[in-house]
C-alpha positions as CSV (number, residue, x, y, z in Angstrom):
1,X,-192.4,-88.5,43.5
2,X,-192.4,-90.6,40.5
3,X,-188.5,-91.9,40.7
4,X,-188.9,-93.8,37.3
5,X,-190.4,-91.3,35.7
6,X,-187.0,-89.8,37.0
7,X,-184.5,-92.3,36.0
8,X,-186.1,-92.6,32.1
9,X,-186.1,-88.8,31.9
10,X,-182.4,-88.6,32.8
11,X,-181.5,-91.7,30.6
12,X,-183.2,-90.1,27.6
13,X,-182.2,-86.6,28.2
14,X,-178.9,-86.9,30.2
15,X,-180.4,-84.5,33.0
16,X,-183.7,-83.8,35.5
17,X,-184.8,-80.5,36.5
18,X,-186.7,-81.1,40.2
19,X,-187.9,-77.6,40.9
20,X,-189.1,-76.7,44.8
21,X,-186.5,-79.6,45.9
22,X,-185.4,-77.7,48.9
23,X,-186.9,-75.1,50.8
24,X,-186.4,-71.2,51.1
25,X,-185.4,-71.0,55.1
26,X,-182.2,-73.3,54.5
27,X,-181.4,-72.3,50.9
28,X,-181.3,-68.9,52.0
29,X,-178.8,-70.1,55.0
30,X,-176.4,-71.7,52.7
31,X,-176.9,-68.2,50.4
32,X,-175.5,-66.2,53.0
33,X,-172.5,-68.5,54.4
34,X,-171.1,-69.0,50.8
35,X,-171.5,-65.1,49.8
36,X,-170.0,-64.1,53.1
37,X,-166.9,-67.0,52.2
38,X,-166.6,-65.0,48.6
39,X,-166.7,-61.5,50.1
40,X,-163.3,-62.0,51.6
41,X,-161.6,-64.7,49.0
42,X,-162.7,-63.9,45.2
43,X,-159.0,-65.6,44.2
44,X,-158.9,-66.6,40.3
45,X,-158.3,-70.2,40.7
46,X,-157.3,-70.1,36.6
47,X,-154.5,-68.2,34.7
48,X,-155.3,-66.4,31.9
49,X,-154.9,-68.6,29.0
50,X,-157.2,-70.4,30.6
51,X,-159.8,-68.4,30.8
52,X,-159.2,-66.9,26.9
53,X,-159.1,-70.5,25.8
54,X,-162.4,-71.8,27.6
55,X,-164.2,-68.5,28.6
56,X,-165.2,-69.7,32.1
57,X,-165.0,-67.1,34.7
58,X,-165.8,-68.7,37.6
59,X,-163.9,-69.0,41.2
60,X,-164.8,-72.3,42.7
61,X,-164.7,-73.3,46.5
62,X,-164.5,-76.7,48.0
63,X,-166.0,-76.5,51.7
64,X,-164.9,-79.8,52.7
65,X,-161.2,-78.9,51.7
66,X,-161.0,-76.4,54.0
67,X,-162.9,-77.6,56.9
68,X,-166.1,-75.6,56.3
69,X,-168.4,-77.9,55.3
70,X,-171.9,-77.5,56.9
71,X,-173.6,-78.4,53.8
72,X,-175.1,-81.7,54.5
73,X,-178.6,-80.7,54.6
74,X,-178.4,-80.6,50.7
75,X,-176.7,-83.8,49.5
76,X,-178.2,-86.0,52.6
77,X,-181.9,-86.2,53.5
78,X,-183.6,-89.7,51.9
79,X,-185.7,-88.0,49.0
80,X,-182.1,-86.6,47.4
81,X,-180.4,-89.7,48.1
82,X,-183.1,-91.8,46.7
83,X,-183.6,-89.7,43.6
84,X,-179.4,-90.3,42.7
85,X,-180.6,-94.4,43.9
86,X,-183.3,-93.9,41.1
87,X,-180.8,-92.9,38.6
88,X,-177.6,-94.7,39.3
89,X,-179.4,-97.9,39.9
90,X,-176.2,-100.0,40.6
91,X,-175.0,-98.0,43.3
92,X,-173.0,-94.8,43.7
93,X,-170.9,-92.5,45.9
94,X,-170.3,-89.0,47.0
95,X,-166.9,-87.2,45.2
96,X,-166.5,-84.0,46.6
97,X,-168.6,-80.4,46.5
98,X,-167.8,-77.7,45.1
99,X,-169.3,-73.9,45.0
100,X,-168.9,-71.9,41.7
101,X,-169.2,-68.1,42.5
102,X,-169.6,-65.5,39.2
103,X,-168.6,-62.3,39.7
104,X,-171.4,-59.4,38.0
105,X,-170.4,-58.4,34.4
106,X,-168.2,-61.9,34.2
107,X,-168.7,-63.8,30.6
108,X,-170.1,-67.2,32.5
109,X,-169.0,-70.4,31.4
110,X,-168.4,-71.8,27.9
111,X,-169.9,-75.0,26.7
112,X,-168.0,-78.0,28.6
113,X,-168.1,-81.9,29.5
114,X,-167.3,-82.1,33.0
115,X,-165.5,-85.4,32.5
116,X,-164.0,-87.0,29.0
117,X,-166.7,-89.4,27.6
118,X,-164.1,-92.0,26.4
119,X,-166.0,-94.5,27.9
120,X,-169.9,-93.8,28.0
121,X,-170.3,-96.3,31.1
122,X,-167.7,-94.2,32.9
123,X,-168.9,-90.7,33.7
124,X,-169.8,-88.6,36.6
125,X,-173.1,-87.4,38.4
126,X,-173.8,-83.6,38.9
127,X,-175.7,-82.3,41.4
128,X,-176.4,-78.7,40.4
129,X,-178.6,-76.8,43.5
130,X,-179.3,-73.3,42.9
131,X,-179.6,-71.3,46.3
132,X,-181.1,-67.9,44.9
133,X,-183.1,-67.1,41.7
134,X,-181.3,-67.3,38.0
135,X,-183.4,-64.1,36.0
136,X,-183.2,-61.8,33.6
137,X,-181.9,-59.6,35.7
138,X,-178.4,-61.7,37.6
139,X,-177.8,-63.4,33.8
140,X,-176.1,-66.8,33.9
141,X,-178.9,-69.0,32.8
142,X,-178.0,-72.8,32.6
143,X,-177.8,-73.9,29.0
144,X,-177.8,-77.6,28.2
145,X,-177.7,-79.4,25.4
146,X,-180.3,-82.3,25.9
147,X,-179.3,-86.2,24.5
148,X,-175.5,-84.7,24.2
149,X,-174.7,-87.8,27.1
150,X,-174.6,-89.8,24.3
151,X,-173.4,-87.8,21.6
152,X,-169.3,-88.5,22.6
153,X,-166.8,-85.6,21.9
154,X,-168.1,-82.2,22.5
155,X,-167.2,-80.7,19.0
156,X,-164.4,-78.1,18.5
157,X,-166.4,-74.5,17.6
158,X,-167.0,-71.2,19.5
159,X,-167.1,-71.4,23.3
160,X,-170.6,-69.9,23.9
161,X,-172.1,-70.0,20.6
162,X,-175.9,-71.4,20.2
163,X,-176.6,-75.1,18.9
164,X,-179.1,-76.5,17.2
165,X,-181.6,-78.7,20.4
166,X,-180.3,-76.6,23.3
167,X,-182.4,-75.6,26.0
168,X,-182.0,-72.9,28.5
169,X,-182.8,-72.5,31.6
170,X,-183.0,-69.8,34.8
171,X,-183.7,-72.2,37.9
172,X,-185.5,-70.8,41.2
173,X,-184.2,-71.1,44.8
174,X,-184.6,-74.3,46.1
175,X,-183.7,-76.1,42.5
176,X,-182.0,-79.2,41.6
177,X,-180.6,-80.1,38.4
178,X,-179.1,-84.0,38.1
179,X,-176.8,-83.6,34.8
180,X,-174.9,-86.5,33.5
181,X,-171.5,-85.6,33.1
182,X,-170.9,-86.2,29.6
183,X,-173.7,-83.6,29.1
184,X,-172.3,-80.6,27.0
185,X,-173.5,-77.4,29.0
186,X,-172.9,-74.0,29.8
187,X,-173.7,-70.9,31.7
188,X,-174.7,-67.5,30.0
189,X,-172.6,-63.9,31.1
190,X,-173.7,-63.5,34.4
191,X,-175.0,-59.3,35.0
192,X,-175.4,-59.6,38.9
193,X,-173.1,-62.0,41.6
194,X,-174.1,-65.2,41.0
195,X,-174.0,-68.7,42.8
196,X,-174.4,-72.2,42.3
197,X,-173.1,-75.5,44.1
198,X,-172.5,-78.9,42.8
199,X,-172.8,-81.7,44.7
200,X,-170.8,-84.6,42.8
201,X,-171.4,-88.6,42.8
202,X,-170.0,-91.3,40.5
203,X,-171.3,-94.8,39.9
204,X,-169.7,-97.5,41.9
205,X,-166.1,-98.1,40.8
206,X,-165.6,-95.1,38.6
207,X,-162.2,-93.4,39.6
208,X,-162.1,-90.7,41.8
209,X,-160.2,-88.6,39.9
210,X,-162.8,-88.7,36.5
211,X,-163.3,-85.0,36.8
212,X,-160.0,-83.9,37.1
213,X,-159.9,-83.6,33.3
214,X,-163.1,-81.2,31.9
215,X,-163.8,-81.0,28.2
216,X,-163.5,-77.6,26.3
217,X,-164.8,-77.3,22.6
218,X,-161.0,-75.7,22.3
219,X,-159.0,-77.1,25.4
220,X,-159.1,-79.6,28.1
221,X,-158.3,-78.4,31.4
């Protein structure tokens, strides 16, 4: 693996796409034990004017919170870790993880910053690992907006409407997306149950609590 081919991708484009990062046998584990946690808790975490205001309809989960991790075979064999080394070259940290379940026919998520970009030098890391196929045919394609790590302020406008130097993209199993934080993104309506987990680091000394704000083009939540 070419890691600075890595770390001048991400710096240019403010994310990496590593597809066939982890294999089938154990993506398809981790499928199962996070869809059988959603079959019995599909709780709206966010009230309504939320959701009208940012158009993200999604129900997270935090494993750890609840004593349920069993994840570690994603955020801890060397190549991962060294990859994140490769790209936060001063040193970094594990924040917490999170899984973000879509239910079928459920309008996705609208075009965010996952942490304010007041500062450029303070941001967060996302890990983004994709345990079953994104198609055609599930919806909820990743759409990012590539170079907008340095572009400040994600601009106030339409929650899921198209810009100008946006890619998209429907990951396979066993995908892993490293997105910069200050990154605008967001997910497409989702037509079948889908599920994706994010893995978050920050750069040594950046405050814990730097995703505890996220940026909305109409709200910040």
């Amino acid at each position: 693996m070419n890691y600075k081919n890595i770390h001048d991708r991400f710096w240019d484009q403010g994310f990496v796409i590593l597809e066939g990062f982890f294999e089938d046998e154990m993506m398809d584990n981790y499928n199962r034990k996070i869809l059988q946690h959603f079959e019995v808790n599909r709780q709206w975490a966010h009230d309504e004017e939320f959701i009208a205001k940012s158009s993200a309809e999604l129900i997270p989960w935090f494993p750890d919170n609840d004593g349920d991790g069993g994840f570690d075979g994603i955020d801890q064999p060397p190549a991962f870790n060294r990859t994140t080394d490769a790209i936060l070259t001063d040193g970094w940290q594990n924040l917490y993880c999170m899984m973000m379940f879509s239910e079928a026919g459920s309008q996705g998520q609208a075009w965010h910053q996952d942490c304010p970009p007041d500062n450029r030098l303070t941001f967060n890391l996302n890990w983004l690992v994709y345990t079953h196929n994104i198609t055609e045919e599930t919806g909820g394609a990743i759409v990012i907006m590539s170079e907008a790590h340095k572009a400040g302020l994600l601009p106030v406008g339409k929650s899921q409407e198209e810009l100008e130097g946006q890619v998209v993209f429907q990951p396979k199993k066993g995908t892993v997306i490293f997105l910069h934080g200050h990154c605008f993104h967001r997910v497409l309506p989702v037509m079948a149950d889908r599920i994706s987990t994010n893995f978050r680091a920050v750069p040594e000394d950046t405050p814990e609590d730097i995703t505890d704000i996220c940026v909305y083009r109409n709200t910040k939540y």
